[in-house]
C-alpha positions as CSV (number, residue, x, y, z in Angstrom):
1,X,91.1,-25.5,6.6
2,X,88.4,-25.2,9.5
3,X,86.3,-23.4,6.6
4,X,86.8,-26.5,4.2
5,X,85.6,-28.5,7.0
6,X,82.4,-26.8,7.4
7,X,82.0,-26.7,3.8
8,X,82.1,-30.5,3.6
9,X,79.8,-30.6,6.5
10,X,77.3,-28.5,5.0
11,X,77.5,-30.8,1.7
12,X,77.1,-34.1,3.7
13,X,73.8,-32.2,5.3
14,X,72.6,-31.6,2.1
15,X,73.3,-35.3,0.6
16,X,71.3,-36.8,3.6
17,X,68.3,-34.5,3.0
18,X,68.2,-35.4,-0.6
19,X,68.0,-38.6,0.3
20,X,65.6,-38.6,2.7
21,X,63.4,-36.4,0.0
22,X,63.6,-39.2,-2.1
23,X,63.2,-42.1,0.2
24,X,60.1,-40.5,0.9
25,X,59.2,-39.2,-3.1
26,X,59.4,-43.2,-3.6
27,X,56.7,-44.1,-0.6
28,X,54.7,-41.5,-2.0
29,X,54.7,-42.8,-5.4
30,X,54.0,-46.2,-4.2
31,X,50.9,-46.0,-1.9
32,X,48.1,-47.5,-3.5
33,X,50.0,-48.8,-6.6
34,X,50.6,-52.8,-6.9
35,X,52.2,-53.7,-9.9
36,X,53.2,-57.0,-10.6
37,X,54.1,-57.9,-14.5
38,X,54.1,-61.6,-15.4
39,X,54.4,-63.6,-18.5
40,X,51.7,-66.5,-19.3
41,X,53.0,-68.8,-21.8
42,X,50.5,-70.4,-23.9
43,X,49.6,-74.0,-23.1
44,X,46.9,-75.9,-24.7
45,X,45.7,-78.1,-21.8
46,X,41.8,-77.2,-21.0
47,X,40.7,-76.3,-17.6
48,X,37.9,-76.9,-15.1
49,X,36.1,-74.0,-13.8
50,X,33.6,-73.6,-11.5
51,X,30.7,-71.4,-13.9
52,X,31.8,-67.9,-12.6
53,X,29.9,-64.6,-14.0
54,X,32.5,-63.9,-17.3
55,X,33.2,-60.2,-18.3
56,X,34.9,-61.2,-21.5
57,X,37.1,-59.1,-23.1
58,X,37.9,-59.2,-27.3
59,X,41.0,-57.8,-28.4
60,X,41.2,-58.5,-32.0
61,X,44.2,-56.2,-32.3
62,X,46.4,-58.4,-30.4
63,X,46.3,-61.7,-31.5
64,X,43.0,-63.1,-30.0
65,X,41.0,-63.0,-26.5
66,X,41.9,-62.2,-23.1
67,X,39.0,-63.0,-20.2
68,X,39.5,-61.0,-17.2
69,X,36.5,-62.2,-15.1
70,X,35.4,-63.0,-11.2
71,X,33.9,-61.3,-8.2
72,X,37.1,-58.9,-7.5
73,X,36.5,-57.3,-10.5
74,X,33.2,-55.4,-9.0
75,X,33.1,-55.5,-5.4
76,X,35.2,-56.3,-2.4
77,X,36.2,-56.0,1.2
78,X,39.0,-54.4,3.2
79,X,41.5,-56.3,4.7
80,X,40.3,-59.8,2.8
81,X,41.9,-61.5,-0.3
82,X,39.5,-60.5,-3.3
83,X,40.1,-62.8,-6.1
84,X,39.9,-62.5,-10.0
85,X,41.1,-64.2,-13.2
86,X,42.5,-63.9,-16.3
87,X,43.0,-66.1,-19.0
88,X,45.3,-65.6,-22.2
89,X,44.9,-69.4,-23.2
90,X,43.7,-67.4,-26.7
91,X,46.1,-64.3,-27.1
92,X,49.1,-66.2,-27.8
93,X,52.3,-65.3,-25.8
94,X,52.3,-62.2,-24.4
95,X,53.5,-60.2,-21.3
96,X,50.5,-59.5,-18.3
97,X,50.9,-56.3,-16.7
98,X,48.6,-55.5,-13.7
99,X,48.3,-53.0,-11.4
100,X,46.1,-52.2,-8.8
101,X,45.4,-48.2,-7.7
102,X,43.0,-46.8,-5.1
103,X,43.3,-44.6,-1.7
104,X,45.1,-47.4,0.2
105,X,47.6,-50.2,0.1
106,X,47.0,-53.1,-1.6
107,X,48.8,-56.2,-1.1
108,X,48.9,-58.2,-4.5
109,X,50.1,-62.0,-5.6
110,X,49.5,-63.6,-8.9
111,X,49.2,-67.2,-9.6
112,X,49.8,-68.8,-12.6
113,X,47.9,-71.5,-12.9
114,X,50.1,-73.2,-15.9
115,X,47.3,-73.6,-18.3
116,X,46.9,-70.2,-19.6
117,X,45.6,-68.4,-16.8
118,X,46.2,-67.0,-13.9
119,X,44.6,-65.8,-10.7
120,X,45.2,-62.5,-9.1
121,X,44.4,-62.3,-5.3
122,X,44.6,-58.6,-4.0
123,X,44.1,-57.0,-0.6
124,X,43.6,-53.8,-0.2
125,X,43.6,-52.2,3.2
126,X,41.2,-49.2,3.2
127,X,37.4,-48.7,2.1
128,X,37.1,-47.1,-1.8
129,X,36.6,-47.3,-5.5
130,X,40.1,-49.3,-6.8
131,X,41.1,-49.4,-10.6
132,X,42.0,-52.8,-11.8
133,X,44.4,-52.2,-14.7
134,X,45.4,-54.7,-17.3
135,X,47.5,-54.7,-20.7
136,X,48.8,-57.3,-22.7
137,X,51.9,-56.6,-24.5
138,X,51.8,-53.2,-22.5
139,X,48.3,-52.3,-24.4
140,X,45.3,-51.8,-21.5
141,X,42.6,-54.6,-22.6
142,X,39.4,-53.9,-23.9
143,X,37.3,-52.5,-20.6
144,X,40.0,-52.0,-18.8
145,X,40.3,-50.4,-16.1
146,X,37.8,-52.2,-14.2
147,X,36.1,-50.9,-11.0
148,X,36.2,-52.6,-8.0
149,X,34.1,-50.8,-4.8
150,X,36.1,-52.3,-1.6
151,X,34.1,-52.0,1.4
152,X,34.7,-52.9,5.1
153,X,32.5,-55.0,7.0
């Protein structure tokens, strides 16, 4: 019986160190990954922009245009909100998938703005080169991934 016990024991041990082993697997996988998937419905109202510098982005394939565009794209700082756009007003219904991978964290909310856009505000917490990811319908856009340089101040 005492030899049961220890058997038991020795099994509960090993239970709590697989765990742990995968708690940790999971943080691994996780640093430096922000994924947020998001649906844009089509919506035919027109929006006002301020003129910002558009990267546009053809994709034929998939039922029209998608325009990723805006400043976070290229270039941005540590610790601050770097902000970019995308608008599907022209692909027809579809699923966004984004995802945001570099050497640090990055904290990531998207907003849809209702209209057939959205804008993706991103923070990521150490200096580097990030990729900016984005699909449609879980195909990467044309010129995607994008680079973005973060630096600190």
């Amino acid at each position: 019986e005492a030899e049961e016990m220890k058997m038991r024991q020795m099994e509960d041990e090993k239970e709590k160190a697989r765990l742990a082993e995968e708690k940790e697997a999971q943080k691994k996988a996780t640093k430096g990954i922000a994924g947020i998937k998001t649906k844009i419905m089509k919506d035919e109202k027109d929006k006002q922009t301020e003129p910002v510098k558009k990267k546009e982005t053809e994709d034929e394939g998939k039922g029209g245009k998608i325009k990723v565009y805006g400043s976070g794209l290229e270039s941005g700082m540590v610790n601050q909100e770097n902000i970019f756009s995308i608008e599907t007003r022209d692909a027809g219904t579809g699923g966004i998938g984004l995802s945001i991978e570099g050497p640090g964290d990055v904290e990531m909310k998207f907003k849809d703005n209702k209209n057939g856009s959205g804008t993706v505000h991103y923070t990521p917490d150490e200096e580097g080169t990030y990729a900016i990811i984005v699909t449609f319908n879980g195909k990467e856009i044309p010129k995607s991934p994008f680079k973005a340089v973060i630096r600190s101040n």
